[in-house]
N, CA and C atoms of all chains as a GROMACS GRO file, in nm:
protein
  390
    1UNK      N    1  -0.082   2.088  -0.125
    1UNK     CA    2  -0.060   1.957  -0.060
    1UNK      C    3   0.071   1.960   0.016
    2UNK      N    4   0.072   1.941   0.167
    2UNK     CA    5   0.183   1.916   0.226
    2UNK      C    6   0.237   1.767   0.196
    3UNK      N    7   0.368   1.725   0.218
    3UNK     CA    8   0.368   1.600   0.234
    3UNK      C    9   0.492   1.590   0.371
    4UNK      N   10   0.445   1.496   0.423
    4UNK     CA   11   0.560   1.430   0.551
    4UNK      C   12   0.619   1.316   0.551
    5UNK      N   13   0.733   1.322   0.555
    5UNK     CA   14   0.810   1.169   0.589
    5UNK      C   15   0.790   1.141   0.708
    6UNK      N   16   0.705   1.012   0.737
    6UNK     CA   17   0.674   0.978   0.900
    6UNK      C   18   0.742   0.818   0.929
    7UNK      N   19   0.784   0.841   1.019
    7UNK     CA   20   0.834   0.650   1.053
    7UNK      C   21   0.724   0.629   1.150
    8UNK      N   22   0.775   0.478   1.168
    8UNK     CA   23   0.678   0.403   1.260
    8UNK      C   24   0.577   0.362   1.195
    9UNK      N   25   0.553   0.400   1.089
    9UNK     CA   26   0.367   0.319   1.060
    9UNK      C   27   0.432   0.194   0.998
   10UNK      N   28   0.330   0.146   1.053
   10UNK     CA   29   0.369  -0.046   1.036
   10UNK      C   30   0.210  -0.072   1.008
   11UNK      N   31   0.090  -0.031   0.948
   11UNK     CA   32  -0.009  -0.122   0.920
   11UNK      C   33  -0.172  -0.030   0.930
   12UNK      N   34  -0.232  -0.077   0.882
   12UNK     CA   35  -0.375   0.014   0.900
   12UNK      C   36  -0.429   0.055   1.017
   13UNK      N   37  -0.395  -0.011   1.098
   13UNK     CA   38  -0.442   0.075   1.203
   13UNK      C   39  -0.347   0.225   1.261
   14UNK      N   40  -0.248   0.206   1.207
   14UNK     CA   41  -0.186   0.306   1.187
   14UNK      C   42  -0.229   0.429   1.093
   15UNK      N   43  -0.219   0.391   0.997
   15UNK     CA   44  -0.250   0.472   0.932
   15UNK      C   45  -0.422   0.541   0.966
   16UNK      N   46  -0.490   0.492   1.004
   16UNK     CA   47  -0.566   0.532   1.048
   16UNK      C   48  -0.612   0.588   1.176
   17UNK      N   49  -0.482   0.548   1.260
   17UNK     CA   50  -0.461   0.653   1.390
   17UNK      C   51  -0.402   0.802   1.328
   18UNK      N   52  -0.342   0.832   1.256
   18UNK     CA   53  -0.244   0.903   1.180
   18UNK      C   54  -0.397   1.024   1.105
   19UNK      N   55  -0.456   0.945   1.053
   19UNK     CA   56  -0.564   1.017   0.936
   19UNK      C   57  -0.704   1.040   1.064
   20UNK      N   58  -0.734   0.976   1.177
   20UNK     CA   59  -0.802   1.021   1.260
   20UNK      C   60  -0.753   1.177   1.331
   21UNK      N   61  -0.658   1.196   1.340
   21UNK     CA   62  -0.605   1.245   1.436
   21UNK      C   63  -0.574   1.360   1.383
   22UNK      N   64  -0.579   1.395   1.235
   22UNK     CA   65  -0.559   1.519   1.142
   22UNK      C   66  -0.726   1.580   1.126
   23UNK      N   67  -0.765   1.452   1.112
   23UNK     CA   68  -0.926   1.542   1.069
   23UNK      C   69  -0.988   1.545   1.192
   24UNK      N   70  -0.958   1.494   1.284
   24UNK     CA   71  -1.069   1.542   1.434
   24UNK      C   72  -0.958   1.684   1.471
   25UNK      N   73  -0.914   1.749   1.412
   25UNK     CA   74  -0.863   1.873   1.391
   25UNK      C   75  -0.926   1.957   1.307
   26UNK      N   76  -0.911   1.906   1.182
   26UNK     CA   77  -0.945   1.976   1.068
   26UNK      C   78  -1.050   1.858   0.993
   27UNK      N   79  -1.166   1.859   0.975
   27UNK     CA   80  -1.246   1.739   0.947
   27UNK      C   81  -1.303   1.791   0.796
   28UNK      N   82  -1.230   1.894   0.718
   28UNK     CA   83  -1.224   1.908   0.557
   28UNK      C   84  -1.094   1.840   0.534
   29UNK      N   85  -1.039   1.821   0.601
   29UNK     CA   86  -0.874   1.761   0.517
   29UNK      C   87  -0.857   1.654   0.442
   30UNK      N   88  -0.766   1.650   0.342
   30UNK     CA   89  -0.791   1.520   0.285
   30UNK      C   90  -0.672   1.499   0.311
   31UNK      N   91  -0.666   1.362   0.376
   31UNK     CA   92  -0.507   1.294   0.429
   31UNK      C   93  -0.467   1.153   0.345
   32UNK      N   94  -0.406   1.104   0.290
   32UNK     CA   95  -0.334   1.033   0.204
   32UNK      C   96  -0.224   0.952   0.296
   33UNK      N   97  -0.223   0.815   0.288
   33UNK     CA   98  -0.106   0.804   0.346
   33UNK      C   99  -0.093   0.669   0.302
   34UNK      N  100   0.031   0.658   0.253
   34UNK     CA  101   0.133   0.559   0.179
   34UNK      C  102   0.229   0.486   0.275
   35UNK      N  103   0.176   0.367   0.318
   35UNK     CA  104   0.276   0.332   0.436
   35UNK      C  105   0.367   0.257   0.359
   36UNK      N  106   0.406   0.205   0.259
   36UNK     CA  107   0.512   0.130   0.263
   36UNK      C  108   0.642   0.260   0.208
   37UNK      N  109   0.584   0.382   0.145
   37UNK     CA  110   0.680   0.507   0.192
   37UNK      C  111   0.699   0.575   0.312
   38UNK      N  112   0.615   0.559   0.345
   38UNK     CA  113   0.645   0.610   0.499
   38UNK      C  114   0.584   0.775   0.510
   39UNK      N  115   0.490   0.779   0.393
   39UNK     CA  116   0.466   0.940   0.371
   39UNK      C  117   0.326   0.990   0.371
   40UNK      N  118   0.302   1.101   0.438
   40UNK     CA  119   0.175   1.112   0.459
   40UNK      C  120   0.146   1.278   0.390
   41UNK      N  121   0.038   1.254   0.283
   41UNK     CA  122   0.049   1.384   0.212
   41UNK      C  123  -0.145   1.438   0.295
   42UNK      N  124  -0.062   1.568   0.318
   42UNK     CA  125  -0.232   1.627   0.381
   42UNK      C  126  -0.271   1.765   0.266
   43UNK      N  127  -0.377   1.739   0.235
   43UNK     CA  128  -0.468   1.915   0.202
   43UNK      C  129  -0.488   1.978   0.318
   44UNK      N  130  -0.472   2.073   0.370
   44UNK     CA  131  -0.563   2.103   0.434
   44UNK      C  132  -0.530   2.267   0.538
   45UNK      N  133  -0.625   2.325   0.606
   45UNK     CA  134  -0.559   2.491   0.610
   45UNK      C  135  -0.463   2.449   0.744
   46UNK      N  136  -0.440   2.370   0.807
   46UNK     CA  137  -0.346   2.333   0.915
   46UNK      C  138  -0.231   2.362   0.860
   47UNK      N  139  -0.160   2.424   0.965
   47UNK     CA  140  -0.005   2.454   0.961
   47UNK      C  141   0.088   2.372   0.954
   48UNK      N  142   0.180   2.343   0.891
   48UNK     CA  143   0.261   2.206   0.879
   48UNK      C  144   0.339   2.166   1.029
   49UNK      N  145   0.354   2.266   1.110
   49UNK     CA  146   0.387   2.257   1.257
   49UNK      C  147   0.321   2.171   1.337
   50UNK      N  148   0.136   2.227   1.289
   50UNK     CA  149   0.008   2.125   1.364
   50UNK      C  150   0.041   2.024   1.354
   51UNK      N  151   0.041   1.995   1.230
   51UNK     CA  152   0.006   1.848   1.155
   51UNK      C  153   0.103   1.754   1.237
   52UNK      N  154   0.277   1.794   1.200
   52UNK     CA  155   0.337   1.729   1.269
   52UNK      C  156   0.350   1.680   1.418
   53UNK      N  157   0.252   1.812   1.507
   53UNK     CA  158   0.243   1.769   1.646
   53UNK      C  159   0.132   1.700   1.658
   54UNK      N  160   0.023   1.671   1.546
   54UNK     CA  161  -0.099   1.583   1.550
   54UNK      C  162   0.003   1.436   1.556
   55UNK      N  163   0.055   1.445   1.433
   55UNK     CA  164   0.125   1.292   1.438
   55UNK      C  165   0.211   1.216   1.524
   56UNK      N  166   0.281   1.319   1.560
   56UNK     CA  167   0.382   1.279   1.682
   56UNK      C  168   0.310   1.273   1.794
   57UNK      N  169   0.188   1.327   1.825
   57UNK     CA  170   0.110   1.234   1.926
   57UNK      C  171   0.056   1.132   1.948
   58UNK      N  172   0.060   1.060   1.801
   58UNK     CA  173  -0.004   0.926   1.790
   58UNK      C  174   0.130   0.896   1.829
   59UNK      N  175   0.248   0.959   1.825
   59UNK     CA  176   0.349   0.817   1.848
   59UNK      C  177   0.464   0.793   1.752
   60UNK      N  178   0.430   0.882   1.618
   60UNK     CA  179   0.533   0.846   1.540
   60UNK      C  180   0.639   0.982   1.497
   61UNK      N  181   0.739   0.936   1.448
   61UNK     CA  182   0.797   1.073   1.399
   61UNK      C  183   0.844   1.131   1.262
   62UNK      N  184   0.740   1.237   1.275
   62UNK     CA  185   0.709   1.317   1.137
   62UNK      C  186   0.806   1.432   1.117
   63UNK      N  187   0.815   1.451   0.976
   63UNK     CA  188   0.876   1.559   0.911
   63UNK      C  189   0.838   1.577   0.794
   64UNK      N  190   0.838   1.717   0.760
   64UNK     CA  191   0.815   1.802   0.634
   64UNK      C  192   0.917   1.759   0.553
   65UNK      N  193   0.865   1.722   0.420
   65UNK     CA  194   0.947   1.700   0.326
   65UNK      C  195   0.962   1.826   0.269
   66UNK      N  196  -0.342  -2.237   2.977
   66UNK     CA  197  -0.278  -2.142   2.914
   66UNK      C  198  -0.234  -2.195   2.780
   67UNK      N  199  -0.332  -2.130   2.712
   67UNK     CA  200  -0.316  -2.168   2.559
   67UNK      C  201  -0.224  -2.047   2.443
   68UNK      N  202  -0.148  -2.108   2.378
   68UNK     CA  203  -0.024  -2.039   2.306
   68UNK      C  204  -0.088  -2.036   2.161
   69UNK      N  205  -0.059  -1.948   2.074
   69UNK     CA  206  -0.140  -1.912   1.950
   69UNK      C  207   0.014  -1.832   1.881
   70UNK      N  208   0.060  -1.904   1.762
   70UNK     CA  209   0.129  -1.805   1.684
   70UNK      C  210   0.067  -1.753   1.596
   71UNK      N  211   0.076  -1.593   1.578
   71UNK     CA  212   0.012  -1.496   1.462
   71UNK      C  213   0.080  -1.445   1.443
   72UNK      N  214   0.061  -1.452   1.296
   72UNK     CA  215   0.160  -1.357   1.216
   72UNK      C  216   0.070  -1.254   1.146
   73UNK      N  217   0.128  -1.145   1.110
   73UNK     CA  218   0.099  -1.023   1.081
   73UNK      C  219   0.087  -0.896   1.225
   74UNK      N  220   0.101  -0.937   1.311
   74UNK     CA  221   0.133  -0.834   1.390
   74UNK      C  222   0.202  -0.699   1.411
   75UNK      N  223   0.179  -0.583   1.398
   75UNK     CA  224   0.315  -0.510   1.408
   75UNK      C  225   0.320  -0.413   1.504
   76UNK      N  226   0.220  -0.368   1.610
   76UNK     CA  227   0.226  -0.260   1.645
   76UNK      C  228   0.153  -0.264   1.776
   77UNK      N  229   0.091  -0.194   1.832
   77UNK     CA  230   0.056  -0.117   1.985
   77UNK      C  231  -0.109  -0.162   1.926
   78UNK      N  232  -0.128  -0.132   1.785
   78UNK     CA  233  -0.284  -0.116   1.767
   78UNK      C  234  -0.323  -0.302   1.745
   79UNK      N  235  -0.200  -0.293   1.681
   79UNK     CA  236  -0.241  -0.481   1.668
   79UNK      C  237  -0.281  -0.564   1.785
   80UNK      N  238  -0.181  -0.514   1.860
   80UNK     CA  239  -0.184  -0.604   1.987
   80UNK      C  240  -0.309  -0.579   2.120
   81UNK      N  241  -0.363  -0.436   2.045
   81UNK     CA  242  -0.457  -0.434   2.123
   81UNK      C  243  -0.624  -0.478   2.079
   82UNK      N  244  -0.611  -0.509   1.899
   82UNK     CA  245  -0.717  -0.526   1.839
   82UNK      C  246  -0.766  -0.695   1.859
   83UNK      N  247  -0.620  -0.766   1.852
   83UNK     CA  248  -0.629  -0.898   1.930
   83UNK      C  249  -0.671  -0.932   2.057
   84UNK      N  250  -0.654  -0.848   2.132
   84UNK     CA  251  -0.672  -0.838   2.318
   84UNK      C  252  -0.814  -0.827   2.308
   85UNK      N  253  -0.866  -0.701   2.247
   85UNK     CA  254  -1.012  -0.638   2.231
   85UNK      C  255  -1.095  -0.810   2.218
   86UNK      N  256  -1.063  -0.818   2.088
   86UNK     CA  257  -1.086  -0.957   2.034
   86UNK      C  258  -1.178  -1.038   2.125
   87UNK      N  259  -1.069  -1.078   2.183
   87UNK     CA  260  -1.100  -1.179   2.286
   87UNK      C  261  -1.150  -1.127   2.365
   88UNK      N  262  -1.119  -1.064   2.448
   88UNK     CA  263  -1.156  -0.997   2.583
   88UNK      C  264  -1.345  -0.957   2.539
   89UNK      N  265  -1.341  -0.934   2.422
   89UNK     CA  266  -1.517  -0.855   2.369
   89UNK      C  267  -1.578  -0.996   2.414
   90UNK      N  268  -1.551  -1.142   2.364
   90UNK     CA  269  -1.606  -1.233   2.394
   90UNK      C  270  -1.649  -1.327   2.532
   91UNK      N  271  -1.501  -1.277   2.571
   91UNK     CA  272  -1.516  -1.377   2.755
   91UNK      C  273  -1.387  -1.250   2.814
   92UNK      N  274  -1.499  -1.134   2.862
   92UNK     CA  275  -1.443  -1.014   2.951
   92UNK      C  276  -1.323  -1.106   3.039
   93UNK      N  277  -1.354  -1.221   3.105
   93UNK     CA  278  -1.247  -1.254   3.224
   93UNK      C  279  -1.122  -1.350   3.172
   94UNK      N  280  -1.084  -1.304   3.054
   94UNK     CA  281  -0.985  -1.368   3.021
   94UNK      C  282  -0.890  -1.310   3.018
   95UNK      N  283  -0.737  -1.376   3.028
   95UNK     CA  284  -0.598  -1.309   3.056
   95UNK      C  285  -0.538  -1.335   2.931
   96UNK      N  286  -0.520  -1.208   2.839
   96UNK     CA  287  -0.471  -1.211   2.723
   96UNK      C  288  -0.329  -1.161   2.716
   97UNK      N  289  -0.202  -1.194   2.678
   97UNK     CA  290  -0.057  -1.141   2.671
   97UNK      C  291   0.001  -1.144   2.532
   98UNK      N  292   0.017  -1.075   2.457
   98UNK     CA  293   0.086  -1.080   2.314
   98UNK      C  294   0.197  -1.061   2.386
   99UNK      N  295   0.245  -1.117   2.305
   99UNK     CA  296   0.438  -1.078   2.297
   99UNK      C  297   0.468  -1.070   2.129
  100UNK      N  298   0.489  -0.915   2.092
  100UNK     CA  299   0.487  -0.861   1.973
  100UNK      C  300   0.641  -0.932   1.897
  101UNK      N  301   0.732  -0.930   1.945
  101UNK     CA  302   0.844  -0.944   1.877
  101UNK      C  303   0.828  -1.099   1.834
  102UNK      N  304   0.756  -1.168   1.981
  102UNK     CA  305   0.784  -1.349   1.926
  102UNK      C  306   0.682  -1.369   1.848
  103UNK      N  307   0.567  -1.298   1.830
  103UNK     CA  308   0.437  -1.284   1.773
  103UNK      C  309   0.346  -1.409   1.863
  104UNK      N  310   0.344  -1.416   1.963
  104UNK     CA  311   0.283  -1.478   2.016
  104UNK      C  312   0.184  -1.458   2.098
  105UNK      N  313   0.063  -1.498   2.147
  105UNK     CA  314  -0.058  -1.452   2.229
  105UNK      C  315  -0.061  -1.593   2.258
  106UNK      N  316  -0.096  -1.544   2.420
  106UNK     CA  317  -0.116  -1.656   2.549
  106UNK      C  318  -0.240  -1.602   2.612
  107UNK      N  319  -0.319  -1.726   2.600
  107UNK     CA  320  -0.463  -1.694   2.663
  107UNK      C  321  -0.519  -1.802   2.760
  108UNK      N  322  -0.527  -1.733   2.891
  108UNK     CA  323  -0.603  -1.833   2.967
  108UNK      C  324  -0.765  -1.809   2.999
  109UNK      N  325  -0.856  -1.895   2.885
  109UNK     CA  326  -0.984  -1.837   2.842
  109UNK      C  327  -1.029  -1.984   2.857
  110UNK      N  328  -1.162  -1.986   2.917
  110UNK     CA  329  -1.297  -2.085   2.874
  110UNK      C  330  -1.285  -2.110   2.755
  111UNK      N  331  -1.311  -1.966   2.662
  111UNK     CA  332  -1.277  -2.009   2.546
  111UNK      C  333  -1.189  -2.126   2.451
  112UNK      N  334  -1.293  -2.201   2.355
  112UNK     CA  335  -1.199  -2.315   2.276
  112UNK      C  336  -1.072  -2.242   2.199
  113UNK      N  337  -1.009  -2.336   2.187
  113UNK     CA  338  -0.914  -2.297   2.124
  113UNK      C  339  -0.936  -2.212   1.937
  114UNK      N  340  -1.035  -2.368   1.888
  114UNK     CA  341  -1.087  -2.307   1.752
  114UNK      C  342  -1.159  -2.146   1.752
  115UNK      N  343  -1.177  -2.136   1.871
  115UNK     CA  344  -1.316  -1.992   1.852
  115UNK      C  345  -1.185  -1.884   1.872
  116UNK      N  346  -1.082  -1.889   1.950
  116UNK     CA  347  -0.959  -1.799   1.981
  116UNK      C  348  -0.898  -1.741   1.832
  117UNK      N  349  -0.864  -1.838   1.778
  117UNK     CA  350  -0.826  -1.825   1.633
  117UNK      C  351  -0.911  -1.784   1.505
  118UNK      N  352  -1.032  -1.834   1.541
  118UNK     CA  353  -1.135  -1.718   1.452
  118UNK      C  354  -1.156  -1.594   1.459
  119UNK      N  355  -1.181  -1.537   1.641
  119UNK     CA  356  -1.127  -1.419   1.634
  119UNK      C  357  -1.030  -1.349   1.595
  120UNK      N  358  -0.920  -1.333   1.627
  120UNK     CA  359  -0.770  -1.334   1.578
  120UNK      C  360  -0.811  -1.298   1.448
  121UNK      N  361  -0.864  -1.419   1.358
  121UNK     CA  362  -0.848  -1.430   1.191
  121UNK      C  363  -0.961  -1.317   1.166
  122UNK      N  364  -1.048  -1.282   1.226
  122UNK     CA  365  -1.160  -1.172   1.213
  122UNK      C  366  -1.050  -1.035   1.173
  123UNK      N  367  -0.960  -1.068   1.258
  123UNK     CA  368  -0.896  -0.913   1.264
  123UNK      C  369  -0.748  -0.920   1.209
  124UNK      N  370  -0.774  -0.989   1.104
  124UNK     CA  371  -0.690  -0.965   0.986
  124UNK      C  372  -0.572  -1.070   1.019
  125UNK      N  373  -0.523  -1.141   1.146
  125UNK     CA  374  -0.425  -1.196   1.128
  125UNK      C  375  -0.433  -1.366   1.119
  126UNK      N  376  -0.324  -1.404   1.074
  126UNK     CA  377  -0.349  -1.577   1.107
  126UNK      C  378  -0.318  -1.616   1.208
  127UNK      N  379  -0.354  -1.684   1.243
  127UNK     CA  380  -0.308  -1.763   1.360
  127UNK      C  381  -0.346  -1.908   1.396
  128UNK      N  382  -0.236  -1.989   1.463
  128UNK     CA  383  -0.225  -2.143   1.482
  128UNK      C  384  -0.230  -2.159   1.602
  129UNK      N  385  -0.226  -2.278   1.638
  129UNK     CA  386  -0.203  -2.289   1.803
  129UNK      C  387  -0.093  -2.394   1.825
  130UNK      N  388  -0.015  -2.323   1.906
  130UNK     CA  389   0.154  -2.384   1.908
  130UNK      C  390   0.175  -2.523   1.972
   0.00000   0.00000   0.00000
């Protein structure tokens, strides 16, 4: 399990721009995401590099914890 | 030009799920959120009561100012 500290998510549609945007990549992944931490934990064979440039294309900014 | 305060707003997706909203119902309407004041200005055929049901469809409340 990776996990990321991401800002910017403010609400479900977030989070679900965030969890779209990992599995229309990788569509085995299981993505987790805890918005009032701000943290988004992924399974999955994606590189923690991907992941973060998946997210930061929705808009927000991610990092490897 | 009818004024609507909603609260729960927070984001790019909100403001566009409200717009959608309306706009799905009467295409020729001029919809404007203003995210920080939380406000949406609509100049719609649409009644006022039917504006705010939408809105409330999509998770937020809303009054008319």
């Amino acid at each position: 399990m990776q996990v990321f500290t991401v800002q910017g998510m403010t609400c479900g549609h977030c989070v679900r721009a965030v969890t779209d945007a990992i599995k229309a990549e990788d569509p085995a992944a299981d993505v987790q995401v805890d918005l009032a931490k701000g943290e988004v934990s992924v399974r999955s064979q994606l590189a923690s590099e991907q992941i973060i440039g998946l997210i930061s294309e929705e808009g927000y900014s991610a990092k490897a914890t």
